[in-house]
C-alpha positions in Angstrom: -13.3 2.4 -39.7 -11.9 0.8 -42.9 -14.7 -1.7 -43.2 -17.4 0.5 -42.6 -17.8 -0.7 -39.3 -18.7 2.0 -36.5 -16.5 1.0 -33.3 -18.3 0.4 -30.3 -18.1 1.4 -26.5 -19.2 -0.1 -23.5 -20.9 2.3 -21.2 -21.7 0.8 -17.6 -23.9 2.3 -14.6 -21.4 3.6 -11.5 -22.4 1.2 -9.3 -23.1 -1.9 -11.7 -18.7 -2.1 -10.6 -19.9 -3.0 -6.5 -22.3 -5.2 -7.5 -21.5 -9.5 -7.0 -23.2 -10.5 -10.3 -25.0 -7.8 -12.5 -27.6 -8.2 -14.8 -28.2 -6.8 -17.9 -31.3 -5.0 -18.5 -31.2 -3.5 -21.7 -29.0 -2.1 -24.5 -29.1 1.0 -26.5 -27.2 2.1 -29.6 -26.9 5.9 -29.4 -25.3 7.8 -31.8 -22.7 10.9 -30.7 -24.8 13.1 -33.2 -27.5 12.6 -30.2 -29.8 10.3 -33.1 -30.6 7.5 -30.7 -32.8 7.2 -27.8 -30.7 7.9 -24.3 -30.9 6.1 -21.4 -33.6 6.8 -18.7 -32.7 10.5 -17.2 -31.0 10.3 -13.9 -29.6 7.2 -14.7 -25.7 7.3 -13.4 -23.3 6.4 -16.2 -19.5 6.0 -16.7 -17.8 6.2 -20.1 -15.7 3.6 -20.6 -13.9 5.5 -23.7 -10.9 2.9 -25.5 -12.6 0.1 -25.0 -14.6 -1.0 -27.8 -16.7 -3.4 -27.3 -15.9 -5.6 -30.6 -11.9 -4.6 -29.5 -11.7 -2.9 -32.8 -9.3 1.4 -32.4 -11.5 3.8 -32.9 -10.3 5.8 -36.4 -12.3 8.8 -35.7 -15.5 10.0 -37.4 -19.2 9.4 -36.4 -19.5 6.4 -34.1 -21.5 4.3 -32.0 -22.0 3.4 -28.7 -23.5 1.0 -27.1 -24.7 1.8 -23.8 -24.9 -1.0 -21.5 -27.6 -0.3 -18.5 -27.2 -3.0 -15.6 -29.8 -2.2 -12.6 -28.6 0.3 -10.1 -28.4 -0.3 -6.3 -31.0 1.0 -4.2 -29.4 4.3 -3.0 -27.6 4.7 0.7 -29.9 5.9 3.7 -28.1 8.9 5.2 -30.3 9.0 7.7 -28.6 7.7 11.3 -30.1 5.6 13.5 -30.8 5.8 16.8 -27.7 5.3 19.2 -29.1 3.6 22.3 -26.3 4.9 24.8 -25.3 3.3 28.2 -27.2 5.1 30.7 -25.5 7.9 32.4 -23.0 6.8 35.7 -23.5 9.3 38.9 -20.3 10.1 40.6 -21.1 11.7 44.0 -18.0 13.6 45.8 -18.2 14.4 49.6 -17.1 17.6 50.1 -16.0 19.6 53.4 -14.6 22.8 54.6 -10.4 22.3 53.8 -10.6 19.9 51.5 -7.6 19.6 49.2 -8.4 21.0 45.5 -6.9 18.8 43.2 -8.2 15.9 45.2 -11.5 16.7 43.8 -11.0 19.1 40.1 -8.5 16.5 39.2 -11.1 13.9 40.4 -13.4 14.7 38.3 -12.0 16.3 34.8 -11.7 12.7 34.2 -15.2 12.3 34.5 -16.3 15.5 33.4 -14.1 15.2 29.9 -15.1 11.4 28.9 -17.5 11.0 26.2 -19.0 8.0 24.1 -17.1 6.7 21.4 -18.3 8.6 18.1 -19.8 12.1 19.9 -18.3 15.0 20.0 -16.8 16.7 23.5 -19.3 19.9 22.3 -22.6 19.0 21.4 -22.6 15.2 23.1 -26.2 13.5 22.5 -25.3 11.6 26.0 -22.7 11.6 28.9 -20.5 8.4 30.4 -20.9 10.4 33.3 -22.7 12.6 35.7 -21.1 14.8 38.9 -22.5 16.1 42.0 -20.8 17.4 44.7 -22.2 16.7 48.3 -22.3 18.6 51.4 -21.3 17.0 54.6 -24.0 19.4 56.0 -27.4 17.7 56.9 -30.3 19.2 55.6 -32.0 21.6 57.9 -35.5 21.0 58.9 -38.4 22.1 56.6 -40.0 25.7 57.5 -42.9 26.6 55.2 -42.1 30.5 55.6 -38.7 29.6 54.3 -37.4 28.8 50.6 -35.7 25.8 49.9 -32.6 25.5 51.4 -29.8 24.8 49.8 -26.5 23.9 50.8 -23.6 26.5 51.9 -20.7 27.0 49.8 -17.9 24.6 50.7 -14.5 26.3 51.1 -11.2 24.3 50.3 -8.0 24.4 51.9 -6.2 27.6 50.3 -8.5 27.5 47.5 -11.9 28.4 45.9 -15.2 27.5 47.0 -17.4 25.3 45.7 -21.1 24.9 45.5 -22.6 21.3 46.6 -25.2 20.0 44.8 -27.1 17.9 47.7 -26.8 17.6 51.3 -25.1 14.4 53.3 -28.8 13.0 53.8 -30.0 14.3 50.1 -27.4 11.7 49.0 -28.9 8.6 50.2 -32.2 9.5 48.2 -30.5 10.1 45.1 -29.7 7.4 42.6 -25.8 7.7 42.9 -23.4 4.7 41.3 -19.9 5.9 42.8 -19.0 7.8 45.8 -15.7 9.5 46.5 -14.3 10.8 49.6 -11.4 13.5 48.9 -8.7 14.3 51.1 -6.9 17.6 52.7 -6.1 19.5 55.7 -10.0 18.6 56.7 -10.0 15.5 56.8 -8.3 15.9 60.7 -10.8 18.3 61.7 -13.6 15.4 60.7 -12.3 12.4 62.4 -10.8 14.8 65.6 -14.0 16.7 66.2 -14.8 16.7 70.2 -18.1 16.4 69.1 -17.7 12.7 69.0 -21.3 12.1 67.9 -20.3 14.1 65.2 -17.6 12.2 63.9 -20.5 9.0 64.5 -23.1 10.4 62.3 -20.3 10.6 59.5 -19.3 7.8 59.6 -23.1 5.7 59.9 -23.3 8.0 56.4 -20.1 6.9 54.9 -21.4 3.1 55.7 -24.5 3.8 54.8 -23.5 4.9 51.1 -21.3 1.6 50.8 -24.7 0.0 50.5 -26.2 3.0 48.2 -23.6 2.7 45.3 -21.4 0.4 43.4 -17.5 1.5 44.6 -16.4 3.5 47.1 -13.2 5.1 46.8 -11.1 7.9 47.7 -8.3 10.1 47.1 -5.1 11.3 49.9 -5.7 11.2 53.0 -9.3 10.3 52.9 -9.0 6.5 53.2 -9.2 7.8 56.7 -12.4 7.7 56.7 -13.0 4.5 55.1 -10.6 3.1 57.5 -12.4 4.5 60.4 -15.9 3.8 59.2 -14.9 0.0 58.9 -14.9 -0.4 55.4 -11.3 -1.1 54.3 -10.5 -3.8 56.9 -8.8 -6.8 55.2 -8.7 -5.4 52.1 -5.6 -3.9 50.6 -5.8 0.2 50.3 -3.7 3.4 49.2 -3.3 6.4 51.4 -0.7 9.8 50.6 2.5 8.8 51.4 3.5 11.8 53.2 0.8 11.4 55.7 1.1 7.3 55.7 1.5 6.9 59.2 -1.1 9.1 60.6 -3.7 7.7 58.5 -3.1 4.5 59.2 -3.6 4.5 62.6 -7.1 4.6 61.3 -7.2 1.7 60.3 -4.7 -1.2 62.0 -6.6 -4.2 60.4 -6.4 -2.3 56.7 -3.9 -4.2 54.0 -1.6 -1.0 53.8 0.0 -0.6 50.4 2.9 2.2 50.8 4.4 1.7 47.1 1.0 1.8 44.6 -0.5 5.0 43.3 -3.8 3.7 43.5 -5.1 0.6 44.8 -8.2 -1.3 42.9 -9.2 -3.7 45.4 -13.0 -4.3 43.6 -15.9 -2.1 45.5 -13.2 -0.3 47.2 -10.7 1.8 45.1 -8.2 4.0 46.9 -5.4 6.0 45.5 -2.0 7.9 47.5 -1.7 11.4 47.4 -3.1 14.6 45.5 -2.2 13.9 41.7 -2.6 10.1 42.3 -6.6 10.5 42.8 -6.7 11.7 39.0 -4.6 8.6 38.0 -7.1 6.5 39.9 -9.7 8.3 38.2 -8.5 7.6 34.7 -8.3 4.5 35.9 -12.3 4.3 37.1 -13.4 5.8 34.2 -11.8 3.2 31.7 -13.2 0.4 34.4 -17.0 1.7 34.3 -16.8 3.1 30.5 -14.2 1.3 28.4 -10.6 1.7 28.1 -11.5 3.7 24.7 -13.5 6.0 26.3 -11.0 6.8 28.9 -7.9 7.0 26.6 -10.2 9.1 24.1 -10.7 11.4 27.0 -6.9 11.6 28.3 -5.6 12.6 24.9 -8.4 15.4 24.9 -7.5 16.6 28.1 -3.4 16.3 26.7 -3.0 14.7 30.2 -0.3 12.4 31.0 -1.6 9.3 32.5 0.3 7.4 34.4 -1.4 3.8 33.8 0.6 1.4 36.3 0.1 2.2 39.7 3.4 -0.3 40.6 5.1 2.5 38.3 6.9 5.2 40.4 7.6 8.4 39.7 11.2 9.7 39.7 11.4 13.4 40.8 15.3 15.3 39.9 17.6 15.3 43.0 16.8 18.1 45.1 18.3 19.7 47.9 16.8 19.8 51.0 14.2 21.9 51.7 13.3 23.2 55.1 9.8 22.6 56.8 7.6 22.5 59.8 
């Protein structure tokens, strides 16, 4: 410079700039020719360059600068802690020969898909939800030459089998927070066995699960056998509407609502026909997990959720269509 004087540069620590009030710690005149001592090694540094500290240009030659060190920050943990989860939900499904498919695959893809906010659909550390399928077999008494039984595959109506994970009486032993009952072609052959005592022990099972678990629901035309068992009387309750008045001549003191997709009427939740079930289960999963976890989970599964169950849903004009 022209008066002999070397210009001089402030040079700060990174994060001295996120700190409230910094402190200066010490000073240091180093000289570009490397002449002076340097600061500690390690120590994170930004070079303020065109700002000299005594607000003097810099004019070139050998110069000065003064390093100013301000404490750093303690450095960020990247270690994660512990994420104490909700405990797991158990949604139980009663399954039986005829049952209708979507009733119970589109049942429980909402289930089946939802995660915790902030885990990954692949490699989740914890579920919202856990699904077992149940057998409306009985468990066959115990024969020590025999292996465990398990329970038969369960055929749907024009449609795969499935595999139940329990038997009807394994159920009551199992620590189960939801039970659905599907509906389908089979749900006739249940409540119009001959076998009357049949149709008893089923339904002493369905009313014996309403005081195992925390809701009850069902999908189609199995509020029938709510409505038979007892459950649904005086509460208000969804059933398909193609099959509307058949199933409820099941039950003449149920609060019949022919106009809702899905009825949420507290313990008892009961949706109308075939697709409506998967609304309702959106709808179950956003009740017992969060409305994130469930929306989170619809956009996964690119599925369009129809949220109002007053909503209905406009099909084009169509001509008619001979049937049975």
């Amino acid at each position: 410079m022209a008066d002999g004087r070397s210009p001089r540069f402030a040079v700060y620590p990174l994060r001295a700039f996120t700190a409230a009030q910094p402190q200066r710690s010490q000073r240091f005149l180093v000289s570009l020719a490397g002449d002076a001592p340097l600061p500690p090694a390690g120590q994170p540094v930004c070079l303020l360059i065109g700002f000299p500290i005594d607000g003097s240009p810099h004019e070139g030659g050998r110069a000065d600068l003064a390093i100013e060190r301000f404490p750093t920050m303690p450095a960020a943990s990247h270690s994660t802690p512990a994420t104490a989860f909700p405990r797991t939900q158990r949604i139980g499904i009663l399954v039986f020969p005829q049952f209708e498919p979507l009733d119970v695959w589109g049942f429980i893809e909402a289930f089946s898909i939802a995660r915790f906010i902030g885990t990954s659909y692949a490699d989740a550390p914890a579920l919202p939800f856990e699904i077992v399928l149940i057998s409306n077999e009985c468990r066959p008494a115990a024969n020590g030459a025999s292996p465990t039984p398990v329970p038969a595959p369960v055929a749907s109506f024009n449609g795969p089998r499935v595999a139940p994970d329990l038997f009807r009486d394994e159920a009551l032993e199992q620590p189960l927070d939801l039970l659905m009952i599907p509906g389908g072609q089979g749900v006739g052959t249940l409540l119009m066995d001959p076998d009357t005592a049949t149709v008893q022990a089923l339904l002493q099972w369905v009313q014996a699960m309403d005081q195992h678990v925390a809701v009850v629901t069902s999908v189609c035309t199995g509020a029938a056998i709510l409505a038979r068992s007892g459950l649904l009387d005086g509460r208000p309750a969804a059933t398909n509407h193609q099959a509307f008045g058949w199933v409820a001549g099941f039950g003449p003191a149920v609060l019949w609502d022919n106009v809702s997709r899905w009825v949420d009427a507290g313990k008892y939740v009961t949706s109308a026909g075939v697709s409506a079930g998967t609304d309702m289960a959106w709808h179950l999963v956003a009740r017992l997990a969060g409305r994130a976890v469930a929306e989170t989970a619809a956009l996964a599964a690119e599925y369009d959720w129809h949220r109002d169950p007053a909503q209905p849903i406009f099909y084009p004009q169509q001509a008619a269509v001979p049937s049975s």
